[in-house]
C-alpha positions in Angstrom: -68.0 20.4 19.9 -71.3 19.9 18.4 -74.3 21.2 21.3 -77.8 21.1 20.6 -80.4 21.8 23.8 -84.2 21.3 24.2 -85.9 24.2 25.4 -89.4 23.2 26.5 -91.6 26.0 28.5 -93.3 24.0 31.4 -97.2 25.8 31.0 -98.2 22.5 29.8 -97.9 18.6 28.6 -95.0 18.2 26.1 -96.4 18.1 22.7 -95.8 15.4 20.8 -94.3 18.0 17.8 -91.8 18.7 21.1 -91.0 15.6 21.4 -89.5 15.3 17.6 -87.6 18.5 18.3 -86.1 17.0 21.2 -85.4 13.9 19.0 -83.7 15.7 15.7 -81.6 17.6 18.3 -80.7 14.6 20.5 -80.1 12.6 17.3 -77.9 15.0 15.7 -75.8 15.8 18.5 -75.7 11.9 19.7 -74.6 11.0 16.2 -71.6 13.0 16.3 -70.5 12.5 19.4 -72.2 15.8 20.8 -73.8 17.0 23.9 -77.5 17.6 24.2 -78.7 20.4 26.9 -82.0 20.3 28.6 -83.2 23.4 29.8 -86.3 24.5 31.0 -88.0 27.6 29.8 -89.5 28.7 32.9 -89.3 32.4 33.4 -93.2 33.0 33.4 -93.8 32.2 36.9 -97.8 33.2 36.8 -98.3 30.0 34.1 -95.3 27.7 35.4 -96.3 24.3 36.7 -93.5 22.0 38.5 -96.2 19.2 37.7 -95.5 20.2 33.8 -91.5 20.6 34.3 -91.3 16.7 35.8 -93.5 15.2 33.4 -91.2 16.8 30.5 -87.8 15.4 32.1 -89.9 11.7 33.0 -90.9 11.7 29.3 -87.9 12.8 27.7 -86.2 9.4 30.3 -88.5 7.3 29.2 -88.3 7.8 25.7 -84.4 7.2 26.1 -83.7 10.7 25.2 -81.2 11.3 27.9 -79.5 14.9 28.2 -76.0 15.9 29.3 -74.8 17.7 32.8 -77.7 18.9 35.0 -81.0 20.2 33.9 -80.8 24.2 33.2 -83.6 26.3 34.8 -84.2 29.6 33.8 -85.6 30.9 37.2 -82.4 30.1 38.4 -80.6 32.4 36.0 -82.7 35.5 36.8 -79.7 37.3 38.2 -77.5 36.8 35.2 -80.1 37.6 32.5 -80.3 41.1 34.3 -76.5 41.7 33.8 -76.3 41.4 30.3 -79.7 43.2 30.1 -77.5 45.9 31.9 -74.2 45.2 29.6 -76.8 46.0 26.8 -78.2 49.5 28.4 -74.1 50.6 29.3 -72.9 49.9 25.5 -76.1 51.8 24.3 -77.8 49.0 22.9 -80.9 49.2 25.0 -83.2 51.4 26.2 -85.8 52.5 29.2 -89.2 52.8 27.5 -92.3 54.0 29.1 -95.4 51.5 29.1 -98.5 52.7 27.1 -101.7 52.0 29.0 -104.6 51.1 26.4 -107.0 48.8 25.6 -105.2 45.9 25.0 -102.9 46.5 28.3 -105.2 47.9 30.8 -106.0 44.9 32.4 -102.1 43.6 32.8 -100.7 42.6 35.9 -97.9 45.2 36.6 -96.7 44.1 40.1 -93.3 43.6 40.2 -92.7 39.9 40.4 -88.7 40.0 40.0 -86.9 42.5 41.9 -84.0 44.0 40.6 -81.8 46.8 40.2 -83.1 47.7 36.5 -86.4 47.8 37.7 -88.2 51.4 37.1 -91.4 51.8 37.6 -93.9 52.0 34.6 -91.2 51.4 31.9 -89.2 48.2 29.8 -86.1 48.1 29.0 -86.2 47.5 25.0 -83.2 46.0 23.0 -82.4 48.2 20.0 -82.9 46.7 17.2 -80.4 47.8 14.3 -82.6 48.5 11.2 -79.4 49.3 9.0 -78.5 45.8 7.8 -80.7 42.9 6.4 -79.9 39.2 8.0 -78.8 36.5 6.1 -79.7 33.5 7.4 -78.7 29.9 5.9 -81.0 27.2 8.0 -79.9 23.7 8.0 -83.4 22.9 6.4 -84.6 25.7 4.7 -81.8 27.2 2.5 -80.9 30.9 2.5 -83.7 33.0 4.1 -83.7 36.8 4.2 -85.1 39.2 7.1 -85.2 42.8 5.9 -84.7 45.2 8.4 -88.1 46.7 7.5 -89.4 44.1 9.5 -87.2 44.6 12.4 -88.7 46.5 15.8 -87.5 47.2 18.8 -88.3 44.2 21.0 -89.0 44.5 24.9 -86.1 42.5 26.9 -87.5 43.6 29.9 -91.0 43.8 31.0 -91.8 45.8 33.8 -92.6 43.6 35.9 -88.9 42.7 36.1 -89.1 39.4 34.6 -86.4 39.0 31.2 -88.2 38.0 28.0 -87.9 34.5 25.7 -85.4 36.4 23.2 -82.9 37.8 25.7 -82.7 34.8 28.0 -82.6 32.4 25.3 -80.0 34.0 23.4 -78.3 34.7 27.4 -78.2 30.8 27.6 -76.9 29.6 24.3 -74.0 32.5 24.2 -73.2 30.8 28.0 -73.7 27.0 27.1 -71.9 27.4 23.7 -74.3 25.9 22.0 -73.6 25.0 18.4 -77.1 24.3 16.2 -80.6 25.6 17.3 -82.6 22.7 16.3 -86.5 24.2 16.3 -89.7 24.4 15.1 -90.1 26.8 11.9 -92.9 28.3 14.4 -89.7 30.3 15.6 -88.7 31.9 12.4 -90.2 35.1 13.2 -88.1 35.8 16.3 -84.3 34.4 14.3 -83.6 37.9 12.9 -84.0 39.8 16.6 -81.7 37.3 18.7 -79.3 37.2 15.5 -78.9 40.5 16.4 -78.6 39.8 20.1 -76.0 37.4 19.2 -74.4 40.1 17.2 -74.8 42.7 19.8 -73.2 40.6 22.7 -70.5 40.0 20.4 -70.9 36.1 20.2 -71.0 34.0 17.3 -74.1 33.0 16.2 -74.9 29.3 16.2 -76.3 27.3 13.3 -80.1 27.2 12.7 -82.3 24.3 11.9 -86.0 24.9 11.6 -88.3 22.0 11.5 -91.9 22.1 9.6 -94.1 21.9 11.8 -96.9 18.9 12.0 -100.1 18.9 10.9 -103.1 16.8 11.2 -104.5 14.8 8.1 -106.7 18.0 7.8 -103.8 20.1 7.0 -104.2 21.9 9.8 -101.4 22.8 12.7 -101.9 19.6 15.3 -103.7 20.1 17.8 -105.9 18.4 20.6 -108.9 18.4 17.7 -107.1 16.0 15.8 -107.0 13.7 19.3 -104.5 12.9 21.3 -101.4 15.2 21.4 -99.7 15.2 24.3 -96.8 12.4 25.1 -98.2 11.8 28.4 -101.8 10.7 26.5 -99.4 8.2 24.7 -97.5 7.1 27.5 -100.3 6.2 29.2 -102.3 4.2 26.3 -99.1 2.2 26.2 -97.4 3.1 23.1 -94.0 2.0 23.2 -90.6 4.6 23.6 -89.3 2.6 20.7 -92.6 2.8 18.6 -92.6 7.0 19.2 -89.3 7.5 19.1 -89.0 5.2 15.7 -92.7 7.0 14.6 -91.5 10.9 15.1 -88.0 10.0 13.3 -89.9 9.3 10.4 -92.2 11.9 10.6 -90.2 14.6 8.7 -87.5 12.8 7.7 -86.5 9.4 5.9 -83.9 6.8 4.4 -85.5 5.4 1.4 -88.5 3.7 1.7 -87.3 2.6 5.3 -90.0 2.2 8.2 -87.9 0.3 10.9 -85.3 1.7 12.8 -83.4 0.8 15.6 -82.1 3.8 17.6 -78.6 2.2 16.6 -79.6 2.8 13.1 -81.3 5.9 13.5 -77.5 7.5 14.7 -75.9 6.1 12.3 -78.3 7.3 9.6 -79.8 10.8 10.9 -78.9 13.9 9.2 -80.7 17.5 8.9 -80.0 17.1 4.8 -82.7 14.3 4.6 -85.3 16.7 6.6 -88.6 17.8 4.5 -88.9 21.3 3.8 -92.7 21.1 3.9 -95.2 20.3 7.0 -95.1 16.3 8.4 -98.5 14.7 9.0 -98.9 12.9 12.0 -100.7 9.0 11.1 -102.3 7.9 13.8 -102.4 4.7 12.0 -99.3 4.4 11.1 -98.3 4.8 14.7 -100.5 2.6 15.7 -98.6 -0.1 13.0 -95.4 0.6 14.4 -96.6 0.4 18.2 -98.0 -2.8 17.2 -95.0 -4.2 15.3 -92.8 -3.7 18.5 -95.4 -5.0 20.8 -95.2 -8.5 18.7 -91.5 -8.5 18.8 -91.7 -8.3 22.2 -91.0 -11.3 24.5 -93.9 -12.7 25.7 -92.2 -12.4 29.1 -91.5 -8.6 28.7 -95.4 -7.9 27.3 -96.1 -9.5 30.7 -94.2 -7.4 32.4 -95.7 -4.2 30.6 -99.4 -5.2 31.0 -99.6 -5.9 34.5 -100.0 -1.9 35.1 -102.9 -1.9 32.7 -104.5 -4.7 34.4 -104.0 -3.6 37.6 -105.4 -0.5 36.7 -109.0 -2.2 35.7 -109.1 -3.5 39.3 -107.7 -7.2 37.8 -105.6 -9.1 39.7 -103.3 -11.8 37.9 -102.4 -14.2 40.6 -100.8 -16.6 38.0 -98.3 -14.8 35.6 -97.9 -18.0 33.5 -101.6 -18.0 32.8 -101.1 -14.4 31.8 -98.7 -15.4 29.2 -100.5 -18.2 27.8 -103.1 -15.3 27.5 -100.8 -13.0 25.9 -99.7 -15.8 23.0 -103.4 -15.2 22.0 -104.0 -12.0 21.7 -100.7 -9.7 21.7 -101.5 -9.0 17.9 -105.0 -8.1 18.0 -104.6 -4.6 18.9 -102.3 -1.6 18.9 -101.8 -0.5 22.5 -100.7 -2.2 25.9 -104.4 -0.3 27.4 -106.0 -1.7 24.5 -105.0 -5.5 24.7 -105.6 -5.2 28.5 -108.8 -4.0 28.4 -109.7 -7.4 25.5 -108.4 -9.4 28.0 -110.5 -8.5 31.1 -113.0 -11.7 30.7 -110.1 -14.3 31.0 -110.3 -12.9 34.6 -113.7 -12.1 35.6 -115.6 -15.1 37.2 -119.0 -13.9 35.3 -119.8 -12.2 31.8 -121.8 -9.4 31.7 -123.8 -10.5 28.3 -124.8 -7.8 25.8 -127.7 -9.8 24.5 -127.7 -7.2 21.7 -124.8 -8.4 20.3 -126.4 -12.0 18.9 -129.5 -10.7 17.5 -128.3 -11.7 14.5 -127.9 -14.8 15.3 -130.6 -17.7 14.7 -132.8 -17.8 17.5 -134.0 -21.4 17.2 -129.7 -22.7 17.1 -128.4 -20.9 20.1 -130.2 -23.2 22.6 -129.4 -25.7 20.6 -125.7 -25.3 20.4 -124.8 -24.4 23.8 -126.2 -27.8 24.6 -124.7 -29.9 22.4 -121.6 -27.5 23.0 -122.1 -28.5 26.7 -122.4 -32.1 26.2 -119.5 -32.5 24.0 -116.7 -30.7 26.3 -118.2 -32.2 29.1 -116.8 -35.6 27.6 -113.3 -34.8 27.0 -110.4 -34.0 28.7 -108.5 -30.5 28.3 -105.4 -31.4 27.7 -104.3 -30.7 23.7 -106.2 -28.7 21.4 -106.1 -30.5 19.0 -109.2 -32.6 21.2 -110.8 -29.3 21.5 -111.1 -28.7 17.3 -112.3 -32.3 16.7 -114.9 -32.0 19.5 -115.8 -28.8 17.7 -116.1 -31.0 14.2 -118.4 -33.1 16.3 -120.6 -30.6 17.4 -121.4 -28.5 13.8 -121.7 -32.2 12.4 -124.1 -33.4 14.8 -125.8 -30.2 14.6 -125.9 -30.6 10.6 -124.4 -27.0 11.1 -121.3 -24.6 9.5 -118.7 -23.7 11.7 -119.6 -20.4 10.6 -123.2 -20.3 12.8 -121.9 -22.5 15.6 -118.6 -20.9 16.6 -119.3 -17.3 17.0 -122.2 -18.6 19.8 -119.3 -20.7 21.4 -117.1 -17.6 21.3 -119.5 -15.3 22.9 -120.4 -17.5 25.3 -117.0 -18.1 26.4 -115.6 -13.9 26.3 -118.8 -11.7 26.0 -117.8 -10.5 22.4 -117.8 -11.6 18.8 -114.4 -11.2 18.4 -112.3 -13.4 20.0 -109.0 -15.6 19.4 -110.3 -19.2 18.0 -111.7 -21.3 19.6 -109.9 -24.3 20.7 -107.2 -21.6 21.6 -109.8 -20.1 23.8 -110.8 -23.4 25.3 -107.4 -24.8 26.1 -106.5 -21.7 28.4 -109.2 -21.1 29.5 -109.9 -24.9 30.8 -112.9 -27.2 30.7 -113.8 -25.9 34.3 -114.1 -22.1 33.3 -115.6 -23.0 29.4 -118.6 -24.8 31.1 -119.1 -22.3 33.5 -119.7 -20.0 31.0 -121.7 -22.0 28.2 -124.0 -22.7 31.1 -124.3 -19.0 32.2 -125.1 -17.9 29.0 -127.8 -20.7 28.6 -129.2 -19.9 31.6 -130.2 -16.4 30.7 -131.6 -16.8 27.4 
């Protein structure tokens, strides 16, 4: 059976170049009818946060990237990581070594913070290395690579504090959940040679690898919080979309022609490690922000409802009428690219007073505002609110009356009805808004000028 796992270390928010490793790995197990593990990398107690552990599973939910049989925690395996550390030391393939103290170690915490029975005082236990053989390894994604045993070392599998290292639990863990393909970031090359020889030395067949590239910001440059936001939480909580990530990260790496949509339907049937780029993805803000964008309009209006009310809530606004909400939301669900974003432009269909930037219509000509918001004021006063189409003649009215372009008279009207110059159209505006609330606010901005 094809296995794949996820192996996220809990000492911080999961990266969004996490995030497509968990996806390749869920994808290509999930396409062939495969299991994907979730386990938690959590032996380094000192830098562990439970805070970090939830918000990895809760992401990972969210993003519909659902994992098989219960979540594998490596502080819960402490116990068996020491007995094939010891299995290691009885076949003579590990070794007692005593700690240098120098510079670069002098300030290390030696405490014991796992006791156990290999434990010895001022030494590791070191897995030895054999330096006889090169590896061949053929990755999924890069071809044939080479390690020389030039390179190899002796690598510490025990510190002395008693706590197991990455290479000998992680190899541990996929000898004990069978898994198949090691679906990774290329960051992980360096350490393939050392746990194929782990593998080799517990006498387990090696499983496939898969590097991935890694991403990079537009600067070519690793990604990192100095390119913006990099964490999924950060995402989560602007209101991007699962669908829009999860869509965004399978094409970030990967492709199917000249493709940009894809269902997760598609995306199974599609996915395969052959079609993954050898060379580092960028990560396109703007292209994310298309894709979040494109799903937010395909959205029923009903379910965009549903999403926002969070976002609205959360900028103290209370929407005691949900169908004014979606009348709203037919205006302005495709004038920006995130849930936060489109909440945040719709704040003054809420508020009962606009806080005027008077900044803002400096351009404007002085001697027509006045001017307009009377004639503006006069005209809506005289018709009823009841079709827009009333609404755009009255607004023919008042630019012809005014011997006036639309262009000088409506952006007035529109920041006198929202606070900002841009704004869904007018009439649109109007008619939701209703003749009560649009005199209200032609007034107040009259009154201040």
């Amino acid at each position: 059976m094809i296995k794949t796992r996820f192996a996220p270390s809990p000492t911080g928010w999961l990266h969004i170049g996490g995030v497509r490793t968990a996806l390749f790995s869920w994808l290509f197990s999930r396409s062939q009818d495969g299991q994907f593990i979730l386990r938690i990398d959590d032996t380094d107690r000192a830098r562990n946060i439970k805070e970090y552990s939830d918000a990895i599973i809760s992401a990972l939910n969210l993003l519909g990237l659902n994992h098989d049989n219960e979540v594998i925690y490596q502080s819960d395996r402490f116990n068996i990581y020491i007995e094939r550390i010891e299995q290691l030391l009885t076949n003579g393939k590990a070794y007692y070594d005593k700690i240098e103290i120098n510079e670069k170690t002098k300030d290390t915490d030696l405490e014991i913070q796992f006791s156990n029975k290999l434990n010895k005082k001022g030494h590791v236990i070191r897995f030895k290395n054999q330096k006889e053989h090169e590896v061949n390894l053929n990755d999924l994604i890069h071809g044939e690579i080479i390690f020389k045993p030039n390179s190899f070392h002796d690598v510490v599998i025990l510190r002395s504090n008693g706590v197991p290292t990455y290479n000998l639990t992680s190899v541990v863990d996929d000898i004990d959940f069978k898994i198949s393909h090691i679906i990774r970031g290329d960051d992980h090359l360096s350490n393939t040679a050392v746990q194929i020889n782990l593998f080799n030395a517990f006498e387990s067949k090696t499983p496939n690898f898969a590097h991935l590239p890694m991403i990079h910001g537009k600067d070519g440059k690793r990604l990192s919080k100095r390119h913006g936001a990099v964490d999924i939480n950060s995402f989560i909580e602007e209101g991007y979309l699962g669908e829009a990530i999860i869509n965004y990260l399978a094409r970030t790496g990967w492709s199917h022609g000249d493709k940009e949509i894809f269902s997760i339907d598609e995306l199974l049937k599609l996915f395969s490690l052959e079609r993954v780029t050898k060379s580092a993805a960028v990560f396109d803000h703007d292209k994310l922000n298309w894709l979040n964008q494109h799903y937010i309009k395909n959205k029923k209006i009903s379910e965009v409802r549903k999403m926002i009310l969070p976002y609205l809530n959360a900028l103290d606004i209370k929407v005691n009428d949900e169908k004014y909400l979606e009348e709203i939301l037919k205006l302005g669900i495709e004038r920006d690219f995130s849930l936060k974003r489109i909440a945040e432009g719709l704040t003054y269909y809420f508020v009962d007073n606009i806080d005027y930037d008077l900044e803002m219509i400096k351009k404007f000509n002085d001697k027509s505002i006045i001017p307009i918001l009377d004639k503006s004021i006069e005209k809506f006063s005289s018709i009823r609110f009841d079709k827009k189409e009333k609404i755009s003649e009255t607004m023919k009215i008042i630019c012809e009356e005014l011997q006036l372009k639309f262009s000088e008279v409506g952006p007035v009207i529109r920041f006198a009805l929202t606070g900002k110059l841009k704004a869904p159209s007018i009439d649109d505006l109007c008619f939701v808004l209703g003749a009560e609330n649009t005199l209200k606010r032609l007034n107040s901005l009259k009154s201040i000028l």
